[in-house]
PDB file of N, CA, C, O and CB in Angstrom:
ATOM      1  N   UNK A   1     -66.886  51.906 -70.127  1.00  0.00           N
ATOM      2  CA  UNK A   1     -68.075  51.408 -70.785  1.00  0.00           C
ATOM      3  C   UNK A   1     -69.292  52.086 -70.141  1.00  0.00           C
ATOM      4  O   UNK A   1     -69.776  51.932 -69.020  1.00  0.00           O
ATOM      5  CB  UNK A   1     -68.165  49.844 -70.684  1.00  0.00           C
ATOM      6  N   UNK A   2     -69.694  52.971 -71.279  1.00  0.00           N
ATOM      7  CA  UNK A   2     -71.156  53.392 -70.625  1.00  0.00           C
ATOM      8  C   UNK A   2     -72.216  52.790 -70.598  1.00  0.00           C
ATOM      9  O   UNK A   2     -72.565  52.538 -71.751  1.00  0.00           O
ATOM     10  CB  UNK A   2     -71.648  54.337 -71.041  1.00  0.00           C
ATOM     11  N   UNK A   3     -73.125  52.317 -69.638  1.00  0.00           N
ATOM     12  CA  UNK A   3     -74.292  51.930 -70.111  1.00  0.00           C
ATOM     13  C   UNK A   3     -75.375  52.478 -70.075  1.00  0.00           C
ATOM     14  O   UNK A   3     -75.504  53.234 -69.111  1.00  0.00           O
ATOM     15  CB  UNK A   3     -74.513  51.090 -69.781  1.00  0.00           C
ATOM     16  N   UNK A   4     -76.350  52.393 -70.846  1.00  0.00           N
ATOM     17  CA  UNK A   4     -77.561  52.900 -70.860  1.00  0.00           C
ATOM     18  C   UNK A   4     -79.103  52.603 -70.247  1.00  0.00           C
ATOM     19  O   UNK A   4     -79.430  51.494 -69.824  1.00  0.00           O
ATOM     20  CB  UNK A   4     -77.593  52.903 -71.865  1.00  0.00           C
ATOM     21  N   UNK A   5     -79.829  53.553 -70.263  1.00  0.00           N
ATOM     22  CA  UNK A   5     -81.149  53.015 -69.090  1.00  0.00           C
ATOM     23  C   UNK A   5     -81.742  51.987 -70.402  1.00  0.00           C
ATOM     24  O   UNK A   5     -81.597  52.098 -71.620  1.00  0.00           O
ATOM     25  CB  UNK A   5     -82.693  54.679 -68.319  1.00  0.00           C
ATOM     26  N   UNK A   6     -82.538  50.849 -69.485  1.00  0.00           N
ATOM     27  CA  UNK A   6     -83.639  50.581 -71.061  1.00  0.00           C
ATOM     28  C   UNK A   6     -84.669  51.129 -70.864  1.00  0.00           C
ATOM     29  O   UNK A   6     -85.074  51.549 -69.780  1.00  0.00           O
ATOM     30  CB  UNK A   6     -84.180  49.059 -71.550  1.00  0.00           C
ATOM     31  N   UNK A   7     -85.259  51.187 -72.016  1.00  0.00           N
ATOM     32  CA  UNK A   7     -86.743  51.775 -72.485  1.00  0.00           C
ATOM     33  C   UNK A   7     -87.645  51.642 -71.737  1.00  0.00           C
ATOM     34  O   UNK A   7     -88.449  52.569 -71.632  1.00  0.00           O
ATOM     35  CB  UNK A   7     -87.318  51.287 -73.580  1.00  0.00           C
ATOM     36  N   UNK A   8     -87.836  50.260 -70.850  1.00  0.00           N
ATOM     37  CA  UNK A   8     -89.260  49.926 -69.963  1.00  0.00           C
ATOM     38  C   UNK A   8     -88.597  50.658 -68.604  1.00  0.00           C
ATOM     39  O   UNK A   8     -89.388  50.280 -67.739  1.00  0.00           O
ATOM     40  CB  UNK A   8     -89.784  47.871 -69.717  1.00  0.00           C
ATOM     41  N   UNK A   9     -87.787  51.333 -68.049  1.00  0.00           N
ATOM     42  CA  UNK A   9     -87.708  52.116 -67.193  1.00  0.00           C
ATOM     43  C   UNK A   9     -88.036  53.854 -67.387  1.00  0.00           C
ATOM     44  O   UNK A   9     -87.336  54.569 -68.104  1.00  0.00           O
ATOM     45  CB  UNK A   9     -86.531  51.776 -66.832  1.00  0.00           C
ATOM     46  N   UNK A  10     -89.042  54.274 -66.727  1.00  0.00           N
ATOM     47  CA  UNK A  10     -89.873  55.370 -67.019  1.00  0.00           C
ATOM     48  C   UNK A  10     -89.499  56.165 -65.157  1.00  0.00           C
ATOM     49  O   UNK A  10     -89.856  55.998 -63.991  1.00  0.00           O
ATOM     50  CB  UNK A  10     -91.872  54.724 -67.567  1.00  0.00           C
ATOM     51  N   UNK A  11     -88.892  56.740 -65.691  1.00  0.00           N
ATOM     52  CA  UNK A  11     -88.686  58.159 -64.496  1.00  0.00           C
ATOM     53  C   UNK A  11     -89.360  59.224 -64.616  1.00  0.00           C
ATOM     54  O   UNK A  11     -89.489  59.997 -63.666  1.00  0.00           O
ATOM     55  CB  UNK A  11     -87.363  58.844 -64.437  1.00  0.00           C
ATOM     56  N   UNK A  12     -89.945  59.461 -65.900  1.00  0.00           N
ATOM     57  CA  UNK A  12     -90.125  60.755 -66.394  1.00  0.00           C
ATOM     58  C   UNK A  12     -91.468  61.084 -65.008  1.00  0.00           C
ATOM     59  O   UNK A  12     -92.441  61.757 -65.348  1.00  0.00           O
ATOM     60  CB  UNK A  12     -90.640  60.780 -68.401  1.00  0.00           C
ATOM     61  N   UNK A  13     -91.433  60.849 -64.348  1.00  0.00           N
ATOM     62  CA  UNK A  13     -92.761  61.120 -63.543  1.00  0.00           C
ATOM     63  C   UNK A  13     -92.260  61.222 -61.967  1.00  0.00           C
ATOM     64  O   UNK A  13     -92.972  61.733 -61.104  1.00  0.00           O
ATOM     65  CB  UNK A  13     -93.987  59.765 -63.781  1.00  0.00           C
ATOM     66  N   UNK A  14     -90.941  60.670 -61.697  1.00  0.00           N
ATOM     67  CA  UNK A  14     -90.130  60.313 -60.322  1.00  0.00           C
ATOM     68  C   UNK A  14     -90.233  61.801 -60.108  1.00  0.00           C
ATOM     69  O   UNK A  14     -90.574  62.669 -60.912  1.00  0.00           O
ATOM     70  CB  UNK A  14     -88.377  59.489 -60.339  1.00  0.00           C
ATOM     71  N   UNK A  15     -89.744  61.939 -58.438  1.00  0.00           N
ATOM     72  CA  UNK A  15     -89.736  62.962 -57.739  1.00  0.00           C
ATOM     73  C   UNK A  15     -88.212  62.630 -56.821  1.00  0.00           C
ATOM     74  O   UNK A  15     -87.968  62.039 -55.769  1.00  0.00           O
ATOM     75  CB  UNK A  15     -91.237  63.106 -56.928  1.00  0.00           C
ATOM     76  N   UNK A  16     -87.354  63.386 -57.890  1.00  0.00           N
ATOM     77  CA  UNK A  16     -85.999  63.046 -56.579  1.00  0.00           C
ATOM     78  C   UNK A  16     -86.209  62.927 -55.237  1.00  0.00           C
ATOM     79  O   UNK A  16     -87.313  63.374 -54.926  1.00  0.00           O
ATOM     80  CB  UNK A  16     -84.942  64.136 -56.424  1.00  0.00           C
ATOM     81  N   UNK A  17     -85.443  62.407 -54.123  1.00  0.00           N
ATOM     82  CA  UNK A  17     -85.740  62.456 -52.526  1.00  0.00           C
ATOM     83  C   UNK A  17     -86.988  62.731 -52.214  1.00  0.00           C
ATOM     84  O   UNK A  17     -87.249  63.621 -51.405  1.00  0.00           O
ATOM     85  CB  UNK A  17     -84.986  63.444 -51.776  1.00  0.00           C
ATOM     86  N   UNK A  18     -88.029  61.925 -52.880  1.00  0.00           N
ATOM     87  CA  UNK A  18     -89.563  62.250 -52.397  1.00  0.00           C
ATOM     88  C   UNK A  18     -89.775  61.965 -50.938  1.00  0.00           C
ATOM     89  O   UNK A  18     -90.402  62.643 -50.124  1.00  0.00           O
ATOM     90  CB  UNK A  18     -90.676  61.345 -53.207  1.00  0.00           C
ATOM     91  N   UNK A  19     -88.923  60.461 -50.706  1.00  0.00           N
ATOM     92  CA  UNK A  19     -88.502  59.690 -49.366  1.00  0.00           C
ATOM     93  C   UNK A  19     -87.200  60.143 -48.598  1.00  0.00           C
ATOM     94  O   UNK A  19     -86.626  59.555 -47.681  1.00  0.00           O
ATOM     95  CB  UNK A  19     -88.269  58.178 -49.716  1.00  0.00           C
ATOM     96  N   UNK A  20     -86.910  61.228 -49.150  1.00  0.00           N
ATOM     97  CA  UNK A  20     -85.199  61.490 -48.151  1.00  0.00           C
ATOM     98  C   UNK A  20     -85.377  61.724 -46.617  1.00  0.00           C
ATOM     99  O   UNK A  20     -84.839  61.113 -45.694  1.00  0.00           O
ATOM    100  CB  UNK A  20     -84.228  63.145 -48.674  1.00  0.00           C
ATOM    101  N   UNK A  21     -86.538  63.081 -46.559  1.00  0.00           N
ATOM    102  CA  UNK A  21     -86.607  63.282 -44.909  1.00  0.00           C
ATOM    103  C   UNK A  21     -87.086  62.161 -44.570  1.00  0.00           C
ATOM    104  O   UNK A  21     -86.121  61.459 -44.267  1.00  0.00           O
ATOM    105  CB  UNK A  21     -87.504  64.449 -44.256  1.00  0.00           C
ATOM    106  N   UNK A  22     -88.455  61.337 -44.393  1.00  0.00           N
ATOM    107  CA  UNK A  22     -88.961  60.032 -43.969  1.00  0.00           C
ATOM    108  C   UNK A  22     -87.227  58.891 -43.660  1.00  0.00           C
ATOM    109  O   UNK A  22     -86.955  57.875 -43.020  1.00  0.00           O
ATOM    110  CB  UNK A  22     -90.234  59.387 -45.551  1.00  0.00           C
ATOM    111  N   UNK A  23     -86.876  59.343 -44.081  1.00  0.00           N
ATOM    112  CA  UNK A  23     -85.723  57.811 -44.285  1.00  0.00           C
ATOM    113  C   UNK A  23     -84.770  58.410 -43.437  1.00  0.00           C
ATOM    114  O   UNK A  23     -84.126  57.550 -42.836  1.00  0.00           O
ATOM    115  CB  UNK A  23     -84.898  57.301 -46.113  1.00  0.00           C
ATOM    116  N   UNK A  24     -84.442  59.563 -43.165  1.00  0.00           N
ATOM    117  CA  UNK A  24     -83.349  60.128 -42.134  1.00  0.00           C
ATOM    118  C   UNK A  24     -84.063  60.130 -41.350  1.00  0.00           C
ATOM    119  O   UNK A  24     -83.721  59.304 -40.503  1.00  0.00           O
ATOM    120  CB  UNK A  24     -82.600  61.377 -42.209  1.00  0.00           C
ATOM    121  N   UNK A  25     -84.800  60.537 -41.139  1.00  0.00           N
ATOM    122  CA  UNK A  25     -85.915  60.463 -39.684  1.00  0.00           C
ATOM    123  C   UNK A  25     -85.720  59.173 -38.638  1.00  0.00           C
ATOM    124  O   UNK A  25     -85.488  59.046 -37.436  1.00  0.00           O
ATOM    125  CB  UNK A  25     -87.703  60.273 -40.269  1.00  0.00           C
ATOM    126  N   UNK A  26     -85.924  58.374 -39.668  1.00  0.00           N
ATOM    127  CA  UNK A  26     -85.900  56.974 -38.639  1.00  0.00           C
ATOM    128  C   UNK A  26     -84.733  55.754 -39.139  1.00  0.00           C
ATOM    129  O   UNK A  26     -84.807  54.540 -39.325  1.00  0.00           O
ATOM    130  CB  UNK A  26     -87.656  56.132 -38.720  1.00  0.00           C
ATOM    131  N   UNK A  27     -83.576  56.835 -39.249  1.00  0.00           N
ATOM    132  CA  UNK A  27     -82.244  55.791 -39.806  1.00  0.00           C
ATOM    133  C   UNK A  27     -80.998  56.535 -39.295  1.00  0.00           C
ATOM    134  O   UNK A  27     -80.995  57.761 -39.179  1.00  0.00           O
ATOM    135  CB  UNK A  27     -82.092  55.597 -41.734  1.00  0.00           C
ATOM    136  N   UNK A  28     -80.026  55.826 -39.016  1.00  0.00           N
ATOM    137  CA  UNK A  28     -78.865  56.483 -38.322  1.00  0.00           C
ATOM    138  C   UNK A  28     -77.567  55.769 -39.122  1.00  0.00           C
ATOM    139  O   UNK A  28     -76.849  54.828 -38.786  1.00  0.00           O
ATOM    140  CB  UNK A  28     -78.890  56.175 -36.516  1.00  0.00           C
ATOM    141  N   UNK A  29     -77.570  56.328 -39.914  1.00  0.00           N
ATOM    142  CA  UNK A  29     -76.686  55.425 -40.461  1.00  0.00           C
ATOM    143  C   UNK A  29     -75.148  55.764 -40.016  1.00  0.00           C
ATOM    144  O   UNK A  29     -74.839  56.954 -39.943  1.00  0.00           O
ATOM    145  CB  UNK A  29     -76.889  55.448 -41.996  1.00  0.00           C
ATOM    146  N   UNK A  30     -74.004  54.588 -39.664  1.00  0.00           N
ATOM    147  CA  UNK A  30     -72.721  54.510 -39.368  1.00  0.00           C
ATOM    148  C   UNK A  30     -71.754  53.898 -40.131  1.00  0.00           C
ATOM    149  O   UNK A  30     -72.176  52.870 -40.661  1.00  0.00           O
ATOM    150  CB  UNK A  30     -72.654  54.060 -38.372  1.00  0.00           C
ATOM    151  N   UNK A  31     -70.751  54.131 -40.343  1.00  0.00           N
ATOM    152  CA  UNK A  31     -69.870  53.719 -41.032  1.00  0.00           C
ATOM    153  C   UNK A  31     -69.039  52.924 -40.178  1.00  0.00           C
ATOM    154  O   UNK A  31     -68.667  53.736 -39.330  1.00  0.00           O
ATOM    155  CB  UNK A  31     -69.295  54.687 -41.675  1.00  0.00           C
ATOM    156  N   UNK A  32     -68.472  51.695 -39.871  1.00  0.00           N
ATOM    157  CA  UNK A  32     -67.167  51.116 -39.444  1.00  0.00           C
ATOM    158  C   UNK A  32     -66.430  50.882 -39.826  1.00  0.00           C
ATOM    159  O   UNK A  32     -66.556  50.397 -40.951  1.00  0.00           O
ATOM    160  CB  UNK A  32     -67.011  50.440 -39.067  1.00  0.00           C
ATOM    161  N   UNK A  33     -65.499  50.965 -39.447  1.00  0.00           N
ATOM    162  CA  UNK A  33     -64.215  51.163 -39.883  1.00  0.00           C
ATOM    163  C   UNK A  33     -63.760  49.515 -40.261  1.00  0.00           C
ATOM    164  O   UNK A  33     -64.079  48.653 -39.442  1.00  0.00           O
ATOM    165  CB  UNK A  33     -63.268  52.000 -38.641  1.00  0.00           C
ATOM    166  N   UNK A  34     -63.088  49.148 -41.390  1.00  0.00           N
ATOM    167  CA  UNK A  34     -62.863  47.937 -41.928  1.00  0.00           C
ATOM    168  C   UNK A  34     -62.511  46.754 -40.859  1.00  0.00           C
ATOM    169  O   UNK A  34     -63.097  45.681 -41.004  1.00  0.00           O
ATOM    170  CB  UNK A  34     -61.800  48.139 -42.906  1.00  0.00           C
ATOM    171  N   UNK A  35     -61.815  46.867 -40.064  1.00  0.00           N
ATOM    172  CA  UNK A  35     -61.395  45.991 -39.223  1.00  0.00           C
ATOM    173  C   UNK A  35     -62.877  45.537 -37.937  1.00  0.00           C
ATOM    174  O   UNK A  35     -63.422  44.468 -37.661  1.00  0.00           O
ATOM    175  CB  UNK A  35     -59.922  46.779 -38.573  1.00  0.00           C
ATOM    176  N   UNK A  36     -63.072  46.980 -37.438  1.00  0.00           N
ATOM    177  CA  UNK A  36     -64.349  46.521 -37.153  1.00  0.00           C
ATOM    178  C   UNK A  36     -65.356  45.546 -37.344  1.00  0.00           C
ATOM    179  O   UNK A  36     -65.742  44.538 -36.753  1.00  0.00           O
ATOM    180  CB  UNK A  36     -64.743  47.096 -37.344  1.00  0.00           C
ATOM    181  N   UNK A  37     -65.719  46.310 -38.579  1.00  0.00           N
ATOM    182  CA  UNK A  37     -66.788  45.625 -39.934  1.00  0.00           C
ATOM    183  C   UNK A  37     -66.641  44.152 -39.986  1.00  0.00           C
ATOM    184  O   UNK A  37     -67.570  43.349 -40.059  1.00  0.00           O
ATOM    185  CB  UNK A  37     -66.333  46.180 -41.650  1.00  0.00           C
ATOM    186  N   UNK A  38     -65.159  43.837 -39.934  1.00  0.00           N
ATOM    187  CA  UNK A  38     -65.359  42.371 -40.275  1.00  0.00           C
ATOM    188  C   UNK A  38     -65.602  41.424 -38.915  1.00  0.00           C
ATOM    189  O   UNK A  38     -65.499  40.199 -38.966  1.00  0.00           O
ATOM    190  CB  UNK A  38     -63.991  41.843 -41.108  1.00  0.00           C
ATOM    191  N   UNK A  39     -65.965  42.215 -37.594  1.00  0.00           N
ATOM    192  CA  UNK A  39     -66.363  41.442 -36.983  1.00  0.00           C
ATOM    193  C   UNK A  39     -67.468  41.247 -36.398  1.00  0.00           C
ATOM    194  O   UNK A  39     -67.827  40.622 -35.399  1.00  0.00           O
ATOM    195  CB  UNK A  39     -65.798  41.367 -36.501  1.00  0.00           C
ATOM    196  N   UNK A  40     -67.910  41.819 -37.101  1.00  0.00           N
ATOM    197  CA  UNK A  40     -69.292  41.770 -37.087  1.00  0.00           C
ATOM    198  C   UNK A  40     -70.021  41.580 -37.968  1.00  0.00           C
ATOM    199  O   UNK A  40     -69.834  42.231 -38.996  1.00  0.00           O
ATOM    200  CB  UNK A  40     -69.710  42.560 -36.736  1.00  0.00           C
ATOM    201  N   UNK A  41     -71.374  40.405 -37.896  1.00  0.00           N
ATOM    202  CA  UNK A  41     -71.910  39.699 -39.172  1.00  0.00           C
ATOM    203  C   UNK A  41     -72.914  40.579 -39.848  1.00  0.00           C
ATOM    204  O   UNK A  41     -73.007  40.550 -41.075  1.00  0.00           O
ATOM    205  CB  UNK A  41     -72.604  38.287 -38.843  1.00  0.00           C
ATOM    206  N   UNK A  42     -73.848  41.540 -38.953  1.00  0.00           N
ATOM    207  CA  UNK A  42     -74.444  42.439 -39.671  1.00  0.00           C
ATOM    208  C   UNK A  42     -75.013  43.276 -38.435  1.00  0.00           C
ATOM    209  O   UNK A  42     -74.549  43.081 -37.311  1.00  0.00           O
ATOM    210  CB  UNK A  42     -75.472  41.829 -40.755  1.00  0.00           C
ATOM    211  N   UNK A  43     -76.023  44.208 -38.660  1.00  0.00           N
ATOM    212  CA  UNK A  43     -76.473  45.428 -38.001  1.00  0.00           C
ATOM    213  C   UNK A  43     -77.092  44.802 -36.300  1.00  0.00           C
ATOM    214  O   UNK A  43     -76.912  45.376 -35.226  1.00  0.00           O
ATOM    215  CB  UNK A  43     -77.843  46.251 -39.151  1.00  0.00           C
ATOM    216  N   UNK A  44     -77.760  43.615 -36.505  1.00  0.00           N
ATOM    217  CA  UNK A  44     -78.372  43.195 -34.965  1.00  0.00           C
ATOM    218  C   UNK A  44     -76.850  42.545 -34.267  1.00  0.00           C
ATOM    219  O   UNK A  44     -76.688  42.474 -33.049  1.00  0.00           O
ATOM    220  CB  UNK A  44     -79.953  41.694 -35.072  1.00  0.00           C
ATOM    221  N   UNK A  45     -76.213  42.274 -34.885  1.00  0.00           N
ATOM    222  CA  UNK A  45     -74.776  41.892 -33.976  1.00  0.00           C
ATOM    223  C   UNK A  45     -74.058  42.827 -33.249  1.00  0.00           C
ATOM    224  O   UNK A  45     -73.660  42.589 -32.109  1.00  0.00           O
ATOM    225  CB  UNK A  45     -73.691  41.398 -34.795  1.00  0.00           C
ATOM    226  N   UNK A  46     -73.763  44.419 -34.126  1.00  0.00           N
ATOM    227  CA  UNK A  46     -73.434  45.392 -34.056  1.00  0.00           C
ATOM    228  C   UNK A  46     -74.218  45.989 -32.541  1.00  0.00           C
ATOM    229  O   UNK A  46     -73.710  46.348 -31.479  1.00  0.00           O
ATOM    230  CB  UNK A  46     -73.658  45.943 -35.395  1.00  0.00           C
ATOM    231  N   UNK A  47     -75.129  45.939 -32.821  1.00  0.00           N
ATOM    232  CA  UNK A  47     -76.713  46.520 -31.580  1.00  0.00           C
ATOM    233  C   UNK A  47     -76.547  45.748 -30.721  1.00  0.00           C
ATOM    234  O   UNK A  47     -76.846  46.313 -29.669  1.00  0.00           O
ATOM    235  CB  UNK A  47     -78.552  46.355 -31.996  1.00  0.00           C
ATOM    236  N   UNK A  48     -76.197  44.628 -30.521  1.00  0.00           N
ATOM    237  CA  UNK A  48     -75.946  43.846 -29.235  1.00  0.00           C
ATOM    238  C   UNK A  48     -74.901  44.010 -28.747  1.00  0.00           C
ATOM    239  O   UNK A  48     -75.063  44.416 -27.597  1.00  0.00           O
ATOM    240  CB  UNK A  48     -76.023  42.603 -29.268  1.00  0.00           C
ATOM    241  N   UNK A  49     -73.789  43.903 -29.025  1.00  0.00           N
ATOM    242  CA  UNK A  49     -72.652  44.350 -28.716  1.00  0.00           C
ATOM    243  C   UNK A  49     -72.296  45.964 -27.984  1.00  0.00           C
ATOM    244  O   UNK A  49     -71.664  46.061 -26.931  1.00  0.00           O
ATOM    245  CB  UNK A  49     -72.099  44.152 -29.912  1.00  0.00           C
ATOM    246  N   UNK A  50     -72.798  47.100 -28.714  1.00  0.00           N
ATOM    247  CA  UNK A  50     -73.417  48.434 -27.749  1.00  0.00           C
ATOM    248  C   UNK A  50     -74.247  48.062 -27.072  1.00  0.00           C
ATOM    249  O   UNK A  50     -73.733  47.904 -25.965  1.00  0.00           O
ATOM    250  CB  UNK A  50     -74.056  49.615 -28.346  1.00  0.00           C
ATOM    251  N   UNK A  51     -75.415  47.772 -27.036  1.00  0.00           N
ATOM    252  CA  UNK A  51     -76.201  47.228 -25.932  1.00  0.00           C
ATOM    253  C   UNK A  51     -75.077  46.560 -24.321  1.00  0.00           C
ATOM    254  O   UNK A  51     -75.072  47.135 -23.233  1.00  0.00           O
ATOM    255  CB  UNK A  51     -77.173  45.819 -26.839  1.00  0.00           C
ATOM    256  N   UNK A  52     -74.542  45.716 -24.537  1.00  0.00           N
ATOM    257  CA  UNK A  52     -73.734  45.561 -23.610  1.00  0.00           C
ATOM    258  C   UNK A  52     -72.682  46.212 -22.832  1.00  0.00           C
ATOM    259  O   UNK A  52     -72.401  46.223 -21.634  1.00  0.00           O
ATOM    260  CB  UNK A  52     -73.422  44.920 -23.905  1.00  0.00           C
ATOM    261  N   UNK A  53     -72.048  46.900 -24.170  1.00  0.00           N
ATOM    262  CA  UNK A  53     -70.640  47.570 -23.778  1.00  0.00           C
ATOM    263  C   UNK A  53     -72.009  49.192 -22.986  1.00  0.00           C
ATOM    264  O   UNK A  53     -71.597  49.910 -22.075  1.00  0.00           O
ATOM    265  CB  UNK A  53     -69.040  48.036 -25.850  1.00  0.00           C
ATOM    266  N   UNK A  54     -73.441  49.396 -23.582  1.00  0.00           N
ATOM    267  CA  UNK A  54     -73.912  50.252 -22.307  1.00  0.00           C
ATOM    268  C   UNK A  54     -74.466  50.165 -20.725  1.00  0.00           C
ATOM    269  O   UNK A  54     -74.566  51.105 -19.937  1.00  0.00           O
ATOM    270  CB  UNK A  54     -74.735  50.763 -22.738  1.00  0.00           C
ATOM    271  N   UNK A  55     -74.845  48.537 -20.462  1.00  0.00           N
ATOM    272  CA  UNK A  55     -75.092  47.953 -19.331  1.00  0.00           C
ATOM    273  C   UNK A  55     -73.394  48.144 -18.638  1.00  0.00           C
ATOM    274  O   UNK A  55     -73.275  48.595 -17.498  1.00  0.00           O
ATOM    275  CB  UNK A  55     -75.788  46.298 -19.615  1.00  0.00           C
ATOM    276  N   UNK A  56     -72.339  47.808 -19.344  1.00  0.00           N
ATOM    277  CA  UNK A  56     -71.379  47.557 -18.536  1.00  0.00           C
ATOM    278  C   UNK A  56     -71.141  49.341 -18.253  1.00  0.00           C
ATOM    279  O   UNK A  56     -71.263  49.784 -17.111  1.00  0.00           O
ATOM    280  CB  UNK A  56     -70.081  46.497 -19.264  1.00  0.00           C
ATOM    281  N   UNK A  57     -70.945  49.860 -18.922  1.00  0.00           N
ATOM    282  CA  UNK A  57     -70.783  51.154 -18.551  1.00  0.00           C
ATOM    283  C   UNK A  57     -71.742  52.208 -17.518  1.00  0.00           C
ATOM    284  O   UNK A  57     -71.294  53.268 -17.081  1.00  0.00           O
ATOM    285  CB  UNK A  57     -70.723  51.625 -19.722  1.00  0.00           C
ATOM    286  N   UNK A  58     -73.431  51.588 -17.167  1.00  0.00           N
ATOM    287  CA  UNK A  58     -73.635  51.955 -16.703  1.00  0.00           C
ATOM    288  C   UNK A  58     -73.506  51.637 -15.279  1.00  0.00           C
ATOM    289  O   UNK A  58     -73.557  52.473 -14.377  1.00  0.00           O
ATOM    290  CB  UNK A  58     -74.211  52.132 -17.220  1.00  0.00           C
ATOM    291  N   UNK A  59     -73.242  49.687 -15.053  1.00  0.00           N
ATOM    292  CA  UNK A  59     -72.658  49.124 -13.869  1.00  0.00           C
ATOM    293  C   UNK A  59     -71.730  50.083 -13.450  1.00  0.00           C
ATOM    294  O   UNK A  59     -72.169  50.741 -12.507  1.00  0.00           O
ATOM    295  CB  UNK A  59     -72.027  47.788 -14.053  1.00  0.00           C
ATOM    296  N   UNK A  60     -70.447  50.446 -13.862  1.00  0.00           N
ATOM    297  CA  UNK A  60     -69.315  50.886 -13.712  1.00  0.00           C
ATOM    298  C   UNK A  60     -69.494  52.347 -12.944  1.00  0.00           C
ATOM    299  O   UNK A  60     -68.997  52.889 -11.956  1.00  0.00           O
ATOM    300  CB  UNK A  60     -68.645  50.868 -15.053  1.00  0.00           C
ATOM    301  N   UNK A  61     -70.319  52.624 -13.786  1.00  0.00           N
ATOM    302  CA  UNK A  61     -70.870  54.497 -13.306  1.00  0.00           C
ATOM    303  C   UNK A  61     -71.726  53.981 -11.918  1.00  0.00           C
ATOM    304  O   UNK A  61     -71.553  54.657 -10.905  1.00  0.00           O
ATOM    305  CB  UNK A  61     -72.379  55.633 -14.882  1.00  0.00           C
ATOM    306  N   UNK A  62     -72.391  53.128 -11.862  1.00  0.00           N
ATOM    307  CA  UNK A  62     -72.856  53.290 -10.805  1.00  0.00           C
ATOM    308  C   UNK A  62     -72.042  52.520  -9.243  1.00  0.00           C
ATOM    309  O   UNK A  62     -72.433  52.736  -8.096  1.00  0.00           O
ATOM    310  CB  UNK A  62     -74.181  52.874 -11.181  1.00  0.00           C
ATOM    311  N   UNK A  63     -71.177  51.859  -9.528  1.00  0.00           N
ATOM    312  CA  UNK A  63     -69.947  51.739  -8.649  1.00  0.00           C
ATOM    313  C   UNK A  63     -68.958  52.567  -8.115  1.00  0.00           C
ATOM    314  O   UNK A  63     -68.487  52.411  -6.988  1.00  0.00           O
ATOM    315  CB  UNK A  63     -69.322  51.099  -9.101  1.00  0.00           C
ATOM    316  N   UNK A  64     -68.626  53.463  -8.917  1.00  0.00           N
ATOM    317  CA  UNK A  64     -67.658  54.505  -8.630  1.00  0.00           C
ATOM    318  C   UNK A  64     -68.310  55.886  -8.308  1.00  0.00           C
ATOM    319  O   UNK A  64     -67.754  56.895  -7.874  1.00  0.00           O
ATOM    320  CB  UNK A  64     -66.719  54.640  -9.816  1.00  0.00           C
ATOM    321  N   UNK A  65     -69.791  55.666  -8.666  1.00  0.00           N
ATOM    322  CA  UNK A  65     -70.429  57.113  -8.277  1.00  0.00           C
ATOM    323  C   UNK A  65     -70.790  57.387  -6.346  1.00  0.00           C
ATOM    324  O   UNK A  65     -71.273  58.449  -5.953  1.00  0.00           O
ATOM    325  CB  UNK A  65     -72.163  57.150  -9.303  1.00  0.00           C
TER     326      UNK A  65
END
């Protein structure tokens, strides 16, 4: 089933990726892997969780160094 644009949507003036560099610039985007993903509720859960696993890693480095 194809669907079609409606009429009150007007592109004729858009500029593909006007925003592409701006938006890579300050976005990192990651993919997780499904099992991951589901354990985690969204992106600030994700960031806390590295956040930690880098404190512990830097404890560690600085014990054995």
């Amino acid at each position: 089933m194809k669907k079609e644009m409606l009429n009150e949507y007007d592109f004729s003036r858009g500029v593909r990726g006007k925003y592409a560099k701006r938006y890579a610039r300050g976005s990192n985007v990651v993919v997780l892997a499904p099992d991951v993903a589901r354990t985690f509720a969204d992106s600030e859960s994700v960031n806390e969780a590295l956040r930690s696993l880098i404190k512990i890693a830097r404890q560690t480095k600085k014990v054995s160094a």
